[in-house]
N, C-alpha and C positions, 0 to 999 in steps of 0.2 A: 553566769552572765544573763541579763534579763534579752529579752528578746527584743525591745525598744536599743536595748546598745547592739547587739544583734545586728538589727537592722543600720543602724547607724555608723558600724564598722563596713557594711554591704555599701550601703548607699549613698554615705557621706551625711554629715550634720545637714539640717533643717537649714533652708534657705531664710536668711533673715527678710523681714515682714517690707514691704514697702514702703516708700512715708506717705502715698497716700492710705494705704492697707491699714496703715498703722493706727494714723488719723482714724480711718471708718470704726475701725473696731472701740478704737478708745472712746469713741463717742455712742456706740451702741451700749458699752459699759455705763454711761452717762446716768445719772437721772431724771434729765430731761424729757419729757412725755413728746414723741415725736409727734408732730401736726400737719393734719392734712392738706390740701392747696387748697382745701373749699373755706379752711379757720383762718388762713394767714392774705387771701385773694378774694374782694369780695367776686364772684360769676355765678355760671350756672351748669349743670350738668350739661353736657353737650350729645350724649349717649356714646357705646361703644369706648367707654374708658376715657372721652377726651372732655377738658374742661375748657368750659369756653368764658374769658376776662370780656366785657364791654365795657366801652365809657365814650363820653359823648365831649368835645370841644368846640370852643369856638372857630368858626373859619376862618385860617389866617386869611387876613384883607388881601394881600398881593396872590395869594392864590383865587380871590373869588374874584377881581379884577383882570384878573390874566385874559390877554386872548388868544384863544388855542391857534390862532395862526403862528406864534411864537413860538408852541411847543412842537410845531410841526416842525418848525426853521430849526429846533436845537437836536432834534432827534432825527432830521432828516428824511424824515417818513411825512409823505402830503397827508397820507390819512388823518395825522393828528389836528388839521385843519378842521375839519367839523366836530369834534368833541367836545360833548358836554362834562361840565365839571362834576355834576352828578355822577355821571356816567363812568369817571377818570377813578381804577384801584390803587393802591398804594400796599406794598407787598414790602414785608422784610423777614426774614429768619433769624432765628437762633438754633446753633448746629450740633454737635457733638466733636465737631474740627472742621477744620478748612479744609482737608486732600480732597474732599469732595469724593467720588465712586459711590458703589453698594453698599460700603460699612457707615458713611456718614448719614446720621440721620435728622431729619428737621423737627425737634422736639417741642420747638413753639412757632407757629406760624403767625404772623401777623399781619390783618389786612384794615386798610382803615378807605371809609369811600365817605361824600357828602350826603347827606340821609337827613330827610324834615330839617334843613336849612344849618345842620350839625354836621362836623366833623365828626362819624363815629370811627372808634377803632373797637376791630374784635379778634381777641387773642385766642388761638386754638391752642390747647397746652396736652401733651400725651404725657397721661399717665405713666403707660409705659411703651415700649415700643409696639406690643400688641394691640393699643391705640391708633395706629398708625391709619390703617384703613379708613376708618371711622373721621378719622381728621381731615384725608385727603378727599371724602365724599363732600363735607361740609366747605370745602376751599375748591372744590369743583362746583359746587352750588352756586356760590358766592362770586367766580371768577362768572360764569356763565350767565350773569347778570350785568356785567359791565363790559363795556368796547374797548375799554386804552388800561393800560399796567406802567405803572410809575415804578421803576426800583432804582437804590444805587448800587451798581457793583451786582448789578441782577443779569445783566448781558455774562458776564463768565461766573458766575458761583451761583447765584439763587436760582434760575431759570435754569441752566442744567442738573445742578443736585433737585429741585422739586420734580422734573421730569425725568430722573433716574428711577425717583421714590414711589410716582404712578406708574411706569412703567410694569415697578415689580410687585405692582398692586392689582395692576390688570386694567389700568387707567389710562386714558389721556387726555393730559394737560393741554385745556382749550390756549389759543393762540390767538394773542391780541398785538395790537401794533403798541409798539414798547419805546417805552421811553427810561434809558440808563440814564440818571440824572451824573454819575462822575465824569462822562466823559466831555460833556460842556462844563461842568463845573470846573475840569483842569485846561480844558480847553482859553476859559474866563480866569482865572484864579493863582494857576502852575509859579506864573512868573512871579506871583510876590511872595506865596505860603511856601511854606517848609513842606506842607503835604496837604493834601485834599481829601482828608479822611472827613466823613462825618461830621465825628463831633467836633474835628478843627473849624468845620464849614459853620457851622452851628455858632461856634463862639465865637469866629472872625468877623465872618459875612450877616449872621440874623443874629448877631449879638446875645446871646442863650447862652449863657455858661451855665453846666449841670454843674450841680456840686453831692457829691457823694456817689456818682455815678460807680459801677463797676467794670472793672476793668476786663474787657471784651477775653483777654486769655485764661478768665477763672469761668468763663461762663459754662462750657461742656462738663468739666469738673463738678458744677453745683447739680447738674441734671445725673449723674454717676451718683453720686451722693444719695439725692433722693430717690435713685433705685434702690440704694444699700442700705438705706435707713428709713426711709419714709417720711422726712421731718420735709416739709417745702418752710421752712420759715426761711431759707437762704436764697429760694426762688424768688421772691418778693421784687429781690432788686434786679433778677435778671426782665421781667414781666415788666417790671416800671422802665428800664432799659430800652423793652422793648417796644414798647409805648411814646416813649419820647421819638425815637427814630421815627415812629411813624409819621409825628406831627412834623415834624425835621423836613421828614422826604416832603409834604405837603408847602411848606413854608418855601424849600427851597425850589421847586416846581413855580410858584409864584414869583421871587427873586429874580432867576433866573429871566425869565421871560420879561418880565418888568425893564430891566435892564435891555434885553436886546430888542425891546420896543424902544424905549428910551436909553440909548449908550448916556448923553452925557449926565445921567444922573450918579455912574461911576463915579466914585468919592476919590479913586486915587485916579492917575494919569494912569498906573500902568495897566490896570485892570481897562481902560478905555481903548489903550492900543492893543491889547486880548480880544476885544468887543469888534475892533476894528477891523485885525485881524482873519477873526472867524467871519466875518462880512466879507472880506475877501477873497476867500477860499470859498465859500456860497455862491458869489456871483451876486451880493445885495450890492445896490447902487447907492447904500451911504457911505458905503468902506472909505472911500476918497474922503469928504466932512466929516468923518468919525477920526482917521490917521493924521487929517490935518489940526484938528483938535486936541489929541492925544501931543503931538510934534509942539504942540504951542503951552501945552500946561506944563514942558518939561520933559515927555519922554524921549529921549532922542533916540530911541532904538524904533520907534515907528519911521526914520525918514524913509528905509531902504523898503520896507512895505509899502508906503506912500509913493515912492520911485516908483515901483514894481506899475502899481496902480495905475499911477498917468501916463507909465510905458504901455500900456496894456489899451488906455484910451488913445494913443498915437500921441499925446503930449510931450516927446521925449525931450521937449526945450526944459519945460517943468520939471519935469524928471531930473537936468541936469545940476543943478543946487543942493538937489537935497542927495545926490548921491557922491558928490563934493563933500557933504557934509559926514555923511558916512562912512566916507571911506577916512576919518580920520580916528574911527574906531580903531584901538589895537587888535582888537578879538574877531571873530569870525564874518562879524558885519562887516567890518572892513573890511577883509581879502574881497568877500562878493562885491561891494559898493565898486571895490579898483578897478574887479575883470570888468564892472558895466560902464566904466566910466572909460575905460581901453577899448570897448568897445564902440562907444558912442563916440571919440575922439576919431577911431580909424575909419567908420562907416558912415557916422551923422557930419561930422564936422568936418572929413575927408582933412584929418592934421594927422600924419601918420607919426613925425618927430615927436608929438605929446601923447602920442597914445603910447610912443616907443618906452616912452621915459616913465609915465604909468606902471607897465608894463616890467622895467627892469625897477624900480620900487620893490612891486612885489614879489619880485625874486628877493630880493633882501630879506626877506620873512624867515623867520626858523621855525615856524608854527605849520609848512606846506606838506601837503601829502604828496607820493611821490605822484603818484597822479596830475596833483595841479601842480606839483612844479614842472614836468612834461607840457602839459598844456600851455603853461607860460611858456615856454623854452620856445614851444612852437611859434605861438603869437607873437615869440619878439623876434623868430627868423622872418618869419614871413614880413613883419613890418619893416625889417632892415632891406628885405627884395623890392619894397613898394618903395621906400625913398630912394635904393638904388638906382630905379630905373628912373628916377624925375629929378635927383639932384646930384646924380653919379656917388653917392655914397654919405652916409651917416656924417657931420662934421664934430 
């Protein structure tokens, strides 16, 4: 008996090969001459193992017309009030995974700012992960030149995974006031898209459909690869990938703002009453002309916002029609529309018998939590005590 069966009776048979192991090795077999990222990417050494992609764009028009009083409004932040567009970064990554921690690494950094009247973007690409240092000095250089950071989806993933990756560099990531462009974008957007990813944003809203794009869950795979082979020809399209996003986050940065300078330039109703919405919850005094706008092009789920509004201005006569109108939604608008409408009956109009009736309506619902059917229960005892006492009982 040889000593490979030997072993093999000890140890058990050879774990069969992975399918991506498999893959790697069968293409190391290959004849393919593997290619470096300097043959397949036109850039430039960037030192310290990292290469760095430039390329220069036009600026998209709604970002160079934007006024940063808007991006203050979207991001919440007054800082973003006097920012210049020059001045404004645009940050995106490419990971090795999403769990974020220690082990995920930012293998392509991409930052794009305005520069001599251009859009530039510049892609920091590691070699390998012993690149890493060397990359995050060049994106500490770079951040430390500009006051405001543009990301999407940078508030929970980019901004803590880059400030995990200085940290264990011995670094830290300068601190600018920040603008996560997804959460106004679902904020504007949620009610009509199936999702507000990116590149849905891109081809809905700035009309940009990529074609040949690749698909965000091969991207860490291609980066393992070219550790195990050395070929980047497969990098190409993650680098182009990455590039587009940039102009993307830039474009939509203008969009955005454009619009909540000008709501009715919103092409749909519902996207107007999102506009309207987010006005209302700020404290902007268009919210009322923007919901009654929205209410008039069709959307009828702005009336109970619009309620809201001219309850809030003491209007609550106004208020009464449109929450009439609402409360003949079946769905959740409704229940709210009836309690304010049960409310404004027993208090405004001092009619306890029409608030009562209200009232036992909305117990008819099989949609109530136990909650609010408690709370109705309540509201319609107590309305029975108030006409008790003024017409000796309910007829």
């Amino acid at each position: 008996m040889s000593i490979r069966d030997k072993l093999t009776r000890l140890l058990g048979p050879e774990p069969a090969a992975s399918p991506d192991r498999a893959r790697v090795e069968q293409a190391m077999r290959g004849s393919r001459r593997p290619a470096d990222i300097a043959e397949v990417v036109e850039g430039e050494d960037a030192g310290g193992g990292t290469f760095l992609v430039r390329r220069g764009h036009d600026v998209p028009v709604e970002f160079s017309e934007a006024d940063p009083r808007w991006w203050a409004a979207l991001a919440r932040e007054p800082r973003w009030a006097g920012a210049r567009r020059e001045d404004v970064a645009f940050l995106d990554l490419e990971t090795t995974g999403l769990a974020g921690g220690t082990g995920t690494v930012a293998f392509l950094i991409g930052l794009a700012r305005v520069r001599d009247g251009r859009l530039e973007t510049r892609q920091y690409f590691l070699r390998s992960p012993a690149s890493e240092a060397a990359a995050l000095a060049r994106v500490e250089e770079e951040l430390s030149g500009c006051t405001h950071l543009v990301t999407f989806n940078g508030k929970c993933f980019d901004l803590p995974l880059l400030e995990t990756r200085f940290v264990m560099q011995r670094r830290e990531l300068v601190t600018l006031p920040h603008l996560d462009l997804l959460h106004p974008a679902r904020r504007v957007w949620k009610r009509r898209l199936e999702d507000c990813t990116l590149g849905r944003l891109e081809a809905e809203i700035l009309g940009r459909a990529r074609h040949g794009d690749i698909d965000g869950a091969e991207i860490p795979q291609r980066w393992f690869d070219w550790l195990a082979l050395g070929d980047a020809r497969p990098l190409a399209a993650v680098i182009e990938h990455n590039r587009l996003d940039l102009v993307a986050l830039a474009s939509l940065a203008g969009r955005l703002a454009r619009l909540l300078a000008n709501p009715s330039e919103a092409v749909h109703a519902t996207d107007l009453f999102s506009l309207g919405s987010m006005m209302a919850r700020d404290g902007d005094v268009r919210a009322e002309p923007t919901l009654g706008e929205a209410l008039a092009r069709g959307a009828r789920e702005a009336a109970p916002e619009l309620a809201r509004v001219k309850k809030r201005r003491g209007a609550r006569d106004e208020a009464l029609p449109l929450w009439e109108l609402a409360a003949r939604d079946p769905g959740r608008r409704g229940l709210e529309a009836g309690v304010e409408l049960a409310k404004h009956y027993e208090h405004k109009s001092k009619d306890p018998a029409r608030a009562h009736a209200v009232t036992q309506g909305l117990l008819a619902r099989g949609d109530l939590t136990t909650r609010e059917r408690e709370g109705l229960v309540k509201r319609l005892h107590r309305l029975e005590r108030k006409r008790a006492r003024t017409t000796g009982g309910f007829v």
